[in-house]
C-alpha positions in Angstrom: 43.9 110.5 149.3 46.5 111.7 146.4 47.4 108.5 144.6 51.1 107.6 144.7 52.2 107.1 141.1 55.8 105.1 139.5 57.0 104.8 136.3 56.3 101.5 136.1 52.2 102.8 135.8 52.9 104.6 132.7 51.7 103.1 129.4 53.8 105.7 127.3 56.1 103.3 126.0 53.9 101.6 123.4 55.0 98.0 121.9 53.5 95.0 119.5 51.0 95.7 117.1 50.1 98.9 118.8 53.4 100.2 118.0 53.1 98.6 114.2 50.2 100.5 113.3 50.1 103.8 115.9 49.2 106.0 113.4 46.2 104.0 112.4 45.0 104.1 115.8 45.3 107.6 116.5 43.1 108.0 113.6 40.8 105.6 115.0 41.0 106.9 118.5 40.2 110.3 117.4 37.5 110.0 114.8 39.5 110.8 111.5 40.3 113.8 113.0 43.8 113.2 114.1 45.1 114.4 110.9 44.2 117.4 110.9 44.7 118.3 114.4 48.0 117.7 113.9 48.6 119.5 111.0 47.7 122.6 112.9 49.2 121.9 115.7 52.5 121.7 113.8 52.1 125.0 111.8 51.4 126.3 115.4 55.0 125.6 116.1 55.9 128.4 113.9 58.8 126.6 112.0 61.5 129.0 110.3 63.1 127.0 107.3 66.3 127.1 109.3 65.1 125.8 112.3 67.0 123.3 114.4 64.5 120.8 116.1 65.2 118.2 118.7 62.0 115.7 119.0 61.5 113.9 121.9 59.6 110.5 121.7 59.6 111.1 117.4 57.5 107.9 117.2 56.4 106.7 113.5 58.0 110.2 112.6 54.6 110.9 111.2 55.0 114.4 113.0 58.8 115.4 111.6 57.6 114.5 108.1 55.0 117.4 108.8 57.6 119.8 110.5 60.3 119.0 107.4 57.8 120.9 105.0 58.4 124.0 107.0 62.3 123.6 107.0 62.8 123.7 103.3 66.0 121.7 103.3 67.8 124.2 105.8 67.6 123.2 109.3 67.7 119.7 110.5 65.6 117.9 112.9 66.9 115.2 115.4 63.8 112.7 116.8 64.7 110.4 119.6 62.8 107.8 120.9 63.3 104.0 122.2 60.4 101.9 121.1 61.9 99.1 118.3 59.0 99.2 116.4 58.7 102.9 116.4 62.3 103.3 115.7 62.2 100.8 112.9 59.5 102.7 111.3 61.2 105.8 111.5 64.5 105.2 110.8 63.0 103.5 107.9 60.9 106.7 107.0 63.7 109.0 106.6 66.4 106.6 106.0 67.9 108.6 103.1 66.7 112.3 104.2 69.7 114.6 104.2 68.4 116.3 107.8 66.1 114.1 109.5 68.0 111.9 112.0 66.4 109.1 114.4 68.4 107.6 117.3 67.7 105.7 120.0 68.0 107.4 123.1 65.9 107.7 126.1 64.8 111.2 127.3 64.5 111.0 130.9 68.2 110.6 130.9 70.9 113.0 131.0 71.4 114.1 127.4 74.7 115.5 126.0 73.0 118.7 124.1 73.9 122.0 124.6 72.3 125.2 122.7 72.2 123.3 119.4 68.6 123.7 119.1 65.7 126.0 118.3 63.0 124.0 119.2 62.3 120.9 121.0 59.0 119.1 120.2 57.5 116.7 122.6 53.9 115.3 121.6 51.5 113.0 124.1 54.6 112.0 126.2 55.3 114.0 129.0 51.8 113.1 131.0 53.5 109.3 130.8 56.2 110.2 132.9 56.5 110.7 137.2 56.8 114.1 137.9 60.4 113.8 139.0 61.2 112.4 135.4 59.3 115.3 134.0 61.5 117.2 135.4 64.6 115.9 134.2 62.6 115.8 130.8 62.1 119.6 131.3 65.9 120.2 132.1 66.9 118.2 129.4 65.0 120.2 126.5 66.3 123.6 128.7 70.0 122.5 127.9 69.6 122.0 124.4 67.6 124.9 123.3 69.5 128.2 122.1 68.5 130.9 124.6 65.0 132.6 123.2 64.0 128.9 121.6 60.9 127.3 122.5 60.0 124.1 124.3 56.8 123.4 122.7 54.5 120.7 124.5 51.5 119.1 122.8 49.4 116.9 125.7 46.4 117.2 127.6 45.4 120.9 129.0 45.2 121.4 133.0 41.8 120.8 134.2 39.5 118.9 137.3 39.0 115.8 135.9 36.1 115.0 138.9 33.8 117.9 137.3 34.6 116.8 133.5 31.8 115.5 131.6 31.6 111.3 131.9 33.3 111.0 127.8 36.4 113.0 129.3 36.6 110.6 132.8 35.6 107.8 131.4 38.5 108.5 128.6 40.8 108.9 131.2 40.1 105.4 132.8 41.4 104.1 129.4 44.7 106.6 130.0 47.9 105.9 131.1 47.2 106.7 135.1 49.9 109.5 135.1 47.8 111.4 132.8 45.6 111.8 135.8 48.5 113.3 137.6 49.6 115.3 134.7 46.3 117.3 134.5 46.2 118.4 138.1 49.2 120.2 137.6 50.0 123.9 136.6 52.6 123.3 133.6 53.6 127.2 133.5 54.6 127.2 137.3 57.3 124.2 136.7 58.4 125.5 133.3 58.7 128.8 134.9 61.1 127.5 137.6 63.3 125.3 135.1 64.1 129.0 133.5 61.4 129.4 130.9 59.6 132.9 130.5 57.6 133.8 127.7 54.4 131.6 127.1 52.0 130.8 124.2 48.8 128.6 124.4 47.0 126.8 121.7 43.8 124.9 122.6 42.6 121.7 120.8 39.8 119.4 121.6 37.3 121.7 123.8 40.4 122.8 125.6 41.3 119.5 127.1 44.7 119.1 124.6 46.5 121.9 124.0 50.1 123.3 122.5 52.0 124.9 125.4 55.3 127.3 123.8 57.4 128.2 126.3 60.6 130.5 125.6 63.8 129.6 127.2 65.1 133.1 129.0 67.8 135.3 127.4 70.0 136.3 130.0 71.1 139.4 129.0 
């Protein structure tokens, strides 16, 4: 039987001293090795230097101080997120940057972008989310992206959990539970039906992360 998920099962929304000292942890978590995963992952954005970037869930802003060594000082990126601690750390960060603004704003809610941006970043947030927030999540980066910009997801990969090797199920017991939901699911299909075309895949971690581009269409 399919479990029945609600948002109130996601464990997306980190707090306390979890929140204080996230990046720590993801080190941690990963081995050292979250540091340079990232890295790449963020030069596989493929950031022009006047790229506009909307981030959603911009956490610590550890990520947007990667992606602002790619802008150069011409675009501008925009990182929401709702955490206190998270937004304290971030605001904090970039507190006198010129083009790096942090506001606090949820993302599951109807936001008030249209075609301002380029890209819209959203890294190991989307699996915490029900499907029909996803969606709205989806819609919302759709909106705000110019046409021919890129929604560019960083999570886990699509894959059968049951026939994964006991590190990756026994991982996933430690997960937020919608992960579990997030994986059984084929990413292109929905992008592809919330007007998204072209795609670009960048595997991480065996194949069980990955970077997902997707291109918003150009009506022409």
């Amino acid at each position: 039987m399919t479990p029945t998920y609600t948002q109130s099962d996601s464990k997306v929304e980190v707090s306390g001293a979890e929140a204080r000292h996230y990046d720590l942890l993801m080190n941690l978590i990963t081995a050292g090795t979250y540091p340079f995963f990232i890295r790449r992952a963020v030069k596989e954005m493929r950031i022009r230097p006047a790229d506009e970037i909307l981030v959603f869930g911009s956490g610590t802003g550890r990520n947007l101080s990667l992606m602002d060594k790619y802008l150069a000082g011409e675009g501008r990126i925009l990182g929401l997120d709702i955490g206190p601690e998270m937004l304290e750390q971030s605001q904090r960060r970039f507190a006198h940057h010129p083009y790096i603004t942090i506001e606090n704003q949820r993302i599951d809610e109807t936001l008030p972008y249209q075609e301002e941006f380029d890209k819209v970043f959203i890294s190991f947030v989307l699996h915490g989310f029900i499907q029909q927030n996803r969606l709205k999540i989806i819609a919302n980066a759709q909106r705000a992206l110019r046409p021919g910009g890129e929604f560019i997801i960083l999570d886990y990969d699509e894959f059968d959990l049951a026939s994964s090797p006991w590190p990756v199920r026994f991982a996933f017991n430690l997960e937020c539970p919608l992960a579990t939901d997030f994986v059984g699911r084929d990413l292109q299909a929905v992008l592809r039906e919330q007007g998204f075309d072209e795609f670009r895949a960048h595997p991480h971690y065996f194949g069980y992360v990955r970077l997902l581009a997707a291109r918003k269409e150009v009506v022409r």
